[in-house]
N, C-alpha and C positions, 0 to 999 in steps of 0.2 A: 640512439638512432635506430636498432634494431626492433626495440618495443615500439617504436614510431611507426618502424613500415609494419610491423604485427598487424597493429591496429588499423591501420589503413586496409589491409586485405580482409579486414575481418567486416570495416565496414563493406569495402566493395563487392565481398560474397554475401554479405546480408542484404544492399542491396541490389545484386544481381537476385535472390531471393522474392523482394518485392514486387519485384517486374513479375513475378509467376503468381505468386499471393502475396495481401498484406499480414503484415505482422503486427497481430497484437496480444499486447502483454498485459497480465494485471500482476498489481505487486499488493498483499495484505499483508496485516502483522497487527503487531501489537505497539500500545508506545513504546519511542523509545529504542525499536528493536533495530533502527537503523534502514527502512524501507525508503525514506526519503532520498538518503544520501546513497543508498543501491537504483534508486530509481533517478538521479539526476546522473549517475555515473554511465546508466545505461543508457539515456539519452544522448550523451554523450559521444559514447561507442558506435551505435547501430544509427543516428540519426533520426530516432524516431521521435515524434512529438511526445510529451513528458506531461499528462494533469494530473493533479495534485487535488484530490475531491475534498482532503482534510481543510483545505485552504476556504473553501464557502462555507462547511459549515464554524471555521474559525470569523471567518466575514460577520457571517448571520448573528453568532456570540455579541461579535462588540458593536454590532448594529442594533441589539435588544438591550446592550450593556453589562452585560454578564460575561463572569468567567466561565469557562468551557466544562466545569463542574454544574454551575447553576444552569448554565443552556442545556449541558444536558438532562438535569432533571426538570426541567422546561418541556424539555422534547418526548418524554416518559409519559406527558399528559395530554403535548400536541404532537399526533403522530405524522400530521401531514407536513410538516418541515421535513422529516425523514425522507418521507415519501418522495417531498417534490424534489429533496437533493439526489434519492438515489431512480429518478425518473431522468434525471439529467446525465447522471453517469451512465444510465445506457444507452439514451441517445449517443453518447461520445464513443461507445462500446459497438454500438451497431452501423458506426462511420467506417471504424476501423482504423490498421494502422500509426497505433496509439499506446500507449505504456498509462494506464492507468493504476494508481496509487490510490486506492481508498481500504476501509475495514472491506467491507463488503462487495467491493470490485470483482474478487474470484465467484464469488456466489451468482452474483448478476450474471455475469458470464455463464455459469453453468447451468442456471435457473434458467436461461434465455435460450441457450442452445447456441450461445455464439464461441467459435473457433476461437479460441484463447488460450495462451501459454500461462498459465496462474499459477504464482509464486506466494509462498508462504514466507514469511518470516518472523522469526521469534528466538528470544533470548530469556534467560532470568531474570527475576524482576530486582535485584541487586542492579546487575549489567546495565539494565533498562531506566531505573534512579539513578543511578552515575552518568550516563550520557544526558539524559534528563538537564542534570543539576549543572553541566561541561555548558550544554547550550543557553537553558535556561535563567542560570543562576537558583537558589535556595538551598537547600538541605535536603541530605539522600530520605531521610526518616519521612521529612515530608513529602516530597515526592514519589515516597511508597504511596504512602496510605492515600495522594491523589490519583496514583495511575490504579487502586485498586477499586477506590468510588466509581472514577471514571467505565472503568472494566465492569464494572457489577452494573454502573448504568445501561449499556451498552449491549451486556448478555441479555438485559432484560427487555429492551427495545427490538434487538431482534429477534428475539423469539416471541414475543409478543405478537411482532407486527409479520412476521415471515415466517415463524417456525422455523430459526436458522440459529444455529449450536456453533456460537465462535469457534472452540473447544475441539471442533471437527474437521480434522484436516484432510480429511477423506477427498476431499472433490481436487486438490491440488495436484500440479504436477512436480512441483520439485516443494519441498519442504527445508527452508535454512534454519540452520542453529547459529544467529551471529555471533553470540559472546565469541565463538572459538573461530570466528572465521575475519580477515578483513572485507572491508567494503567491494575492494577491486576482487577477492577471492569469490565471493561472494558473484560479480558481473561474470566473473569466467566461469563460473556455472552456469550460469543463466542464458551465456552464448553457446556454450558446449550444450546443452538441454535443446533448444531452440534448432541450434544446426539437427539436430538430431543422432 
């Protein structure tokens, strides 16, 4: 009962908050490291709308019929699939008032000059194969060496295509380690950071 009214004033100060500005979040990370489940938690909490950018280009995957391995080196050769998915996540960024969830969501934001709370998230790549293998089903072993093909596609497409260094947590405002933190530990950062 008491975490219940917590929450409730947390939202109602967050949105007494909006009424002044809107609030928007971006959440990046790595696979695996748990940004989904921080990002539908905070949805949750603040009431804010929650997109999920990984979800089109997972769409675009099974609409060419490829694994998300083959799409992405698909995408290594066609660059405007990138383009036109992270042309869309800024339109959603320069709406505002939004919690967006992609790699490159904090970049967009900063690259763009839009007011954004950008959150970092990341764990070891152990961590990151074990919740992997919890959701997805397979083997840690394999799910290393796909979340590291994955990752090598990925550094290379954006720096390729933007000059932008995953690697670079410089532009963030809060940086997580989730192996050591839970999901909810993790939202009461992100609101404590946010209030200011």
């Amino acid at each position: 009962m008491e975490k219940h009214k917590k929450e409730n004033k947390t939202i109602i100060c967050l949105r007494k908050i909006k009424m002044v500005r809107m609030v928007t979040i971006t959440i990046s990370g790595t696979p695996g490291s748990g940004k989904s489940t921080v990002a539908i938690l905070l949805e949750k909490k603040l009431g804010i709308k929650y997109v999920y950018s990984g979800m089109l280009f997972r769409e675009l995957a099974e609409k060419h019929h490829m694994s998300l391995e083959d799409f992405g080196k698909y995408c290594e050769k066609n660059p405007d699939i990138d383009k036109e998915l992270d042309a869309q996540q800024l339109k959603i960024l320069q709406k505002g008032d939004v919690i967006l969830e992609g790699r490159l969501a904090g970049w967009l934001a900063y690259r763009n000059n839009i007011s954004a709370l950008k959150i970092m998230i990341d764990a070891d790549i152990n961590t990151r194969a074990e919740r992997i293998v919890k959701r997805e089903k397979g083997d840690i072993k394999t799910r290393k060496k796909e979340i590291i093909k994955r990752e090598k596609s990925e550094a290379l497409r954006y720096k390729k295509y933007y000059d932008i260094d995953l690697k670079d947590y410089s532009i963030y405002d809060l940086v997580v380690d989730s192996a050591s933190k839970t999901p909810d530990q993790i939202v009461d950062l992100i609101v404590k950071k946010l209030k200011g």
